[in-house]
C-alpha positions in Angstrom: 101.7 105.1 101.4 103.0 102.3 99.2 105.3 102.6 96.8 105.3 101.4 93.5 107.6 100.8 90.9 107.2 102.5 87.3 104.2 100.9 85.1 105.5 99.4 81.6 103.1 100.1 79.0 103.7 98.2 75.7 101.3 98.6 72.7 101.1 95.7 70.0 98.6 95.8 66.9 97.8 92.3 67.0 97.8 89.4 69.3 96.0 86.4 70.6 95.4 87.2 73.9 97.1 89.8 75.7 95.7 87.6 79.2 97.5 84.9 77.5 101.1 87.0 76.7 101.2 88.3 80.3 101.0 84.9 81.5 103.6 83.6 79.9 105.7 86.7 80.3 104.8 86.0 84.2 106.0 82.1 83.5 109.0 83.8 82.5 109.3 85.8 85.4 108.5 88.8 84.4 108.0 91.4 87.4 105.2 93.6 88.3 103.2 96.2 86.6 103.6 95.4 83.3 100.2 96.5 81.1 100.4 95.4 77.5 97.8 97.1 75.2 96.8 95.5 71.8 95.1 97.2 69.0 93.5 93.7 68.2 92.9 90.1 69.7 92.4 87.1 67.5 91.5 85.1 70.3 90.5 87.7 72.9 88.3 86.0 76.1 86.2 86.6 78.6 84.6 85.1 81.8 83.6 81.5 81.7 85.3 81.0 78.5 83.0 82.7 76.2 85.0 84.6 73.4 85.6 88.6 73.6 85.4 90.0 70.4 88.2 91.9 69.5 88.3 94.0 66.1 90.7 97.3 66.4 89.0 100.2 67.5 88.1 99.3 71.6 90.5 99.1 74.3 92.0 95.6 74.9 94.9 95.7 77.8 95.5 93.0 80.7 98.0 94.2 83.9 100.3 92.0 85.0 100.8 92.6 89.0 102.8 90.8 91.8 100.5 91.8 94.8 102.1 89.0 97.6 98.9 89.5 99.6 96.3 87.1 101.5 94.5 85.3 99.0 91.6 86.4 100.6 91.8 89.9 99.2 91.9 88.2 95.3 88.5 89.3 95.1 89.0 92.8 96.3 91.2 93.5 92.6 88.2 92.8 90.5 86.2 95.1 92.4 89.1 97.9 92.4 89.8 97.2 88.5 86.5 98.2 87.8 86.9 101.7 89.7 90.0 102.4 88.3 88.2 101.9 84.8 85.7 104.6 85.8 87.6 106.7 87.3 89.7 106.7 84.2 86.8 107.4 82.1 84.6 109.9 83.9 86.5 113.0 82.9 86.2 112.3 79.5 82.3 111.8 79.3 80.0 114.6 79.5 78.4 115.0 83.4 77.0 113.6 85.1 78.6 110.6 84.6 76.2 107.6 83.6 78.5 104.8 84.2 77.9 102.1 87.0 79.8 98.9 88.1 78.0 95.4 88.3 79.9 93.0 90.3 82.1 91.7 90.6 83.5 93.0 87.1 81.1 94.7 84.8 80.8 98.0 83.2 77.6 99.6 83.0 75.8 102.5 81.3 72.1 102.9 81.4 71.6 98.9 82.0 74.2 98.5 79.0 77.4 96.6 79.4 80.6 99.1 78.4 83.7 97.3 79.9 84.6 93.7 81.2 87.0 92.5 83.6 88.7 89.4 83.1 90.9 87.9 86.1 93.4 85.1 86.3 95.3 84.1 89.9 98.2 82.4 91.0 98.0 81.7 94.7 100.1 79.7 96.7 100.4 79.0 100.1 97.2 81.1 100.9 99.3 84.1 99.1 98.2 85.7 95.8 101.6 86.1 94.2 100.5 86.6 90.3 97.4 88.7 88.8 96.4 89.1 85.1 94.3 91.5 85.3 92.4 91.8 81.7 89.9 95.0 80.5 88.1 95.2 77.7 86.5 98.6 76.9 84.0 99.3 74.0 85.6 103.0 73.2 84.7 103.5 69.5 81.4 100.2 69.0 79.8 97.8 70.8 80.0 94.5 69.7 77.1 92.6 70.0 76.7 90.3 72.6 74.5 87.4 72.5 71.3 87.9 75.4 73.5 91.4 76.4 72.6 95.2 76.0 76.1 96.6 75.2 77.6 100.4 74.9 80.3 102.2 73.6 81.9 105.3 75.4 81.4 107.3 71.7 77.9 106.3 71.7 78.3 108.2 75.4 79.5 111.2 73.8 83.4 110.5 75.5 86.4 110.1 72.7 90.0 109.0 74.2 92.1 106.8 72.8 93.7 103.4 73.6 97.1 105.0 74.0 95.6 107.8 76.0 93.9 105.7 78.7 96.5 103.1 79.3 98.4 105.5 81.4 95.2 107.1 82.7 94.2 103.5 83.6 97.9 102.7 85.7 97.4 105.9 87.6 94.0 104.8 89.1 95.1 101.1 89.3 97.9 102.3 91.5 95.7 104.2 93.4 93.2 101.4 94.5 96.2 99.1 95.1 97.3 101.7 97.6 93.8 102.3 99.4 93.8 98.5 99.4 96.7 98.3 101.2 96.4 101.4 103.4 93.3 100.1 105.1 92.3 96.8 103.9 89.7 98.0 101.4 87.8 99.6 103.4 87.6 102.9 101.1 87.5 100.7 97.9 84.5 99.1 99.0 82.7 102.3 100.3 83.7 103.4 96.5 82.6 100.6 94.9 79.2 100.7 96.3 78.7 104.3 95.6 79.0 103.4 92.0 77.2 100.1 91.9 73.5 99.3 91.7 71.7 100.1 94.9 71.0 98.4 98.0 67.5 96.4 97.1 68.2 95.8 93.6 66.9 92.3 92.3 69.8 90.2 91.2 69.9 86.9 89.5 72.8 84.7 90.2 73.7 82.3 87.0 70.9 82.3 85.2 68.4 82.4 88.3 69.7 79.7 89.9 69.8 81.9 93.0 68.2 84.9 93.2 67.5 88.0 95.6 67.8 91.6 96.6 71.6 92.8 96.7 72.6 93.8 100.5 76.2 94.9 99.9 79.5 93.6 99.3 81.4 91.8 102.5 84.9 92.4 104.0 86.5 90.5 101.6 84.4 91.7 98.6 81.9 89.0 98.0 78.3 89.7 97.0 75.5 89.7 100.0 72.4 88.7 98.5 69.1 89.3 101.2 66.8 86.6 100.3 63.8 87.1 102.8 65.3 87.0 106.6 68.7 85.6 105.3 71.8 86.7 104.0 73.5 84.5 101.3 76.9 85.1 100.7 78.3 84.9 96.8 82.1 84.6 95.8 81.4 84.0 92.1 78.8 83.9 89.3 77.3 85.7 86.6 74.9 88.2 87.7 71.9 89.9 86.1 70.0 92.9 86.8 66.3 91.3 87.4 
């Protein structure tokens, strides 16, 4: 099994971006596993540079992580990130558990977006050296989005706190970093597909620019999308339930 080194977990009330501080700490050369939790974001963000609102209340945390791996397997830690998230949350809801994963890096609840995974890379020489990992989690409201359905893990019936699921979070991060590496995702993806919509759901890629019936997830974590006798192959985009 792999061994890790000891997560550092530092809470701050407010900040502009905690994406942005573990980037610079990175810069800095900061080493791995460092998760820093705010209780706010002035200038929080999320895919495609739209802005993630950030009022106290919610979870806002980005991991910083020195995975020295193929660059090929970049994908692979958006779909993991999302399963830890889950699996840090399940115990705390009532059961069954309604919560689903939309890839690459989506929450879900009942069609309703709970959490959002936000991931910058540094790759170089075909090696991903740096990840900032950021997660946003709608624990206490859910902010309104504009053309979104979103949830909040009270609205759930679940109550933990930010401080409370930070380490809850590193312990299942760890986890999936380890199955990663013990067999090459294999397991994660099996995981992830359990928990995400199922095979013959109508996806929209962008906007509808492409659309289709989901087929799976490849070897190196990209989306399979079945449109009539062929399979097109997505490795980014913003996807809707259609």
């Amino acid at each position: 099994m792999t061994r890790l080194s000891p997560w550092r977990i530092e809470h701050v009330e407010t900040i502009a971006s905690t994406s942005d501080a573990c980037t610079t700490r990175a810069r800095h050369g900061e080493p791995d596993r460092l998760l820093i939790v705010a209780a706010e974001q002035t200038a929080g963000r999320g895919r495609a540079g739209r802005v993630w609102s950030s009022p106290p209340g919610n979870f806002y945390a980005s991991a910083l992580l020195r995975p020295n791996v193929p660059a090929s397997q970049g994908s692979m830690f958006a779909l993991l990130s999302g399963l830890a998230i889950i699996d840090a949350l399940d115990p705390v809801l009532p059961a069954p558990s309604p919560l689903t994963l939309k890839w690459p890096n989506d929450v879900m609840a009942h069609n309703a977006k709970l959490a959002g995974i936000l991931i910058d890379a540094t790759i170089e020489h075909a090696i991903l050296t740096t990840l900032v990992i950021g997660i946003g989690i709608n624990l206490a409201f859910a902010p309104d989005i504009p053309g979104r359905i979103t949830t909040s893990l009270a609205a759930l019936g679940g109550h933990i706190t930010p401080a409370g699921l930070a380490p809850k979070l590193c312990a299942r991060l760890d986890h999936w970093q380890c199955s990663l590496a013990a067999d090459r995702g294999e397991t994660l993806r099996s995981a992830w597909q359990t928990r995400a919509h199922p095979p013959g759901t109508a996806l929209a890629v962008d906007a509808g620019r492409i659309a289709g019936i989901f087929a799976g997830i490849d070897a190196d974590g990209s989306l399979l999308l079945r449109q009539g006798e062929t399979i097109t192959t997505i490795r980014s985009g913003d996807i809707a339930l259609s």
